[in-house]
N, C-alpha and C positions, 0 to 999 in steps of 0.2 A: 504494500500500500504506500502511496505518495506521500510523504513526513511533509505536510502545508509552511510549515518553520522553514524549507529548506528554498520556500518562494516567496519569504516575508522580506517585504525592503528594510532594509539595515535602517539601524537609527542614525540618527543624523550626527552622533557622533563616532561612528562606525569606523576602524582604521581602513588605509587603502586594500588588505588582502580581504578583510571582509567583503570589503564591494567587492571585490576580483570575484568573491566566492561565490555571492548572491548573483552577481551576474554570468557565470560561468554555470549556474545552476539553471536559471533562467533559459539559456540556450541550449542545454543538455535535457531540463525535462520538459519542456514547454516546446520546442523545436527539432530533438533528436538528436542534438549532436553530438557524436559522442566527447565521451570527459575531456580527454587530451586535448582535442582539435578546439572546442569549446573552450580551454582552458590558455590556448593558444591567444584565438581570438580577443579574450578580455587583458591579456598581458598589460596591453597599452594604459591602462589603467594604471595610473604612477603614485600621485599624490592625492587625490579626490578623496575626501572624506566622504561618510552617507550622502551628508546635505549638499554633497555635487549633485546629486542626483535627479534632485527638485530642482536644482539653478542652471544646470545646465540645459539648452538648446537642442534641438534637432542637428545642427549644421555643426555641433561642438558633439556630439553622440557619435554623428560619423565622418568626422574629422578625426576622432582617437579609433574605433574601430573598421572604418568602411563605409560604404554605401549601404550594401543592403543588409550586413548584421548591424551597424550603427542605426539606423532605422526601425530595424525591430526592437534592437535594446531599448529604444526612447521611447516607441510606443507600449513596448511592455511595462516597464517602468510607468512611465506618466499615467497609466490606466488604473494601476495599484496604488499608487499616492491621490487619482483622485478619488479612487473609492475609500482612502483612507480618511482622505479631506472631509467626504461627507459623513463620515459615521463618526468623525468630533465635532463636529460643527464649525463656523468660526467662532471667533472671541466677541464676547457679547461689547455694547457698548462704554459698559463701566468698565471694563479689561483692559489693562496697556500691554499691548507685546514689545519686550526689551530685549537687545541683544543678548543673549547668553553664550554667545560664541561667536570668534572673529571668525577671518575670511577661510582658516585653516579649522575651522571646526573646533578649535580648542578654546577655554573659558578666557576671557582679556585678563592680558598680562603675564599666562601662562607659558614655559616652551617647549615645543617639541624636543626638544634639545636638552638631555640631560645626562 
């Protein structure tokens, strides 16, 4: 049976091998491909934390993978984050959303670098 965890978008503060994983899983159960080649395909995937995931483009999707696996990545993706979107709602009016994380996914002031 399909373990559903193994096609859950990472959180947003997800390191880059997580992504690599979630998206190498993505194309292996959702597309066929097998592990390796799948595993191949998301290398390109360097530095991107989760929350690349939601900020990144169509044209920045297959700029790092390709044409036509960069396109399906992004639409698999963006399908999951917006069904994810709907089933928390947005933030109501009295709510402020504040940064909790720089451009690198890490809390301000924090370094990767230790």
């Amino acid at each position: 049976m399909l373990d559903p965890n193994r096609l859950r978008v990472p959180a947003d503060d997800a390191k880059p091998p997580a992504v690599r994983e979630y998206l190498a899983n993505v194309l292996h159960l959702s597309y066929n491909v097998p592990v390796k080649h799948a595993e191949e395909l998301v290398s390109g995937w360097s530095y991107g934390r989760g929350h690349a995931l939601n900020e990144y483009d169509v044209a920045t999707f297959r700029q790092i993978f390709g044409a036509e696996v960069g396109a399906l990545l992004y639409h698999h993706v963006n399908k999951k984050l917006s069904v994810s979107k709907r089933a928390t709602g947005p933030i109501s009016g009295s709510e402020t959303a504040e940064a909790k994380k720089d451009l690198f996914g890490l809390p301000p002031g924090e370094s990767s670098f230790k």
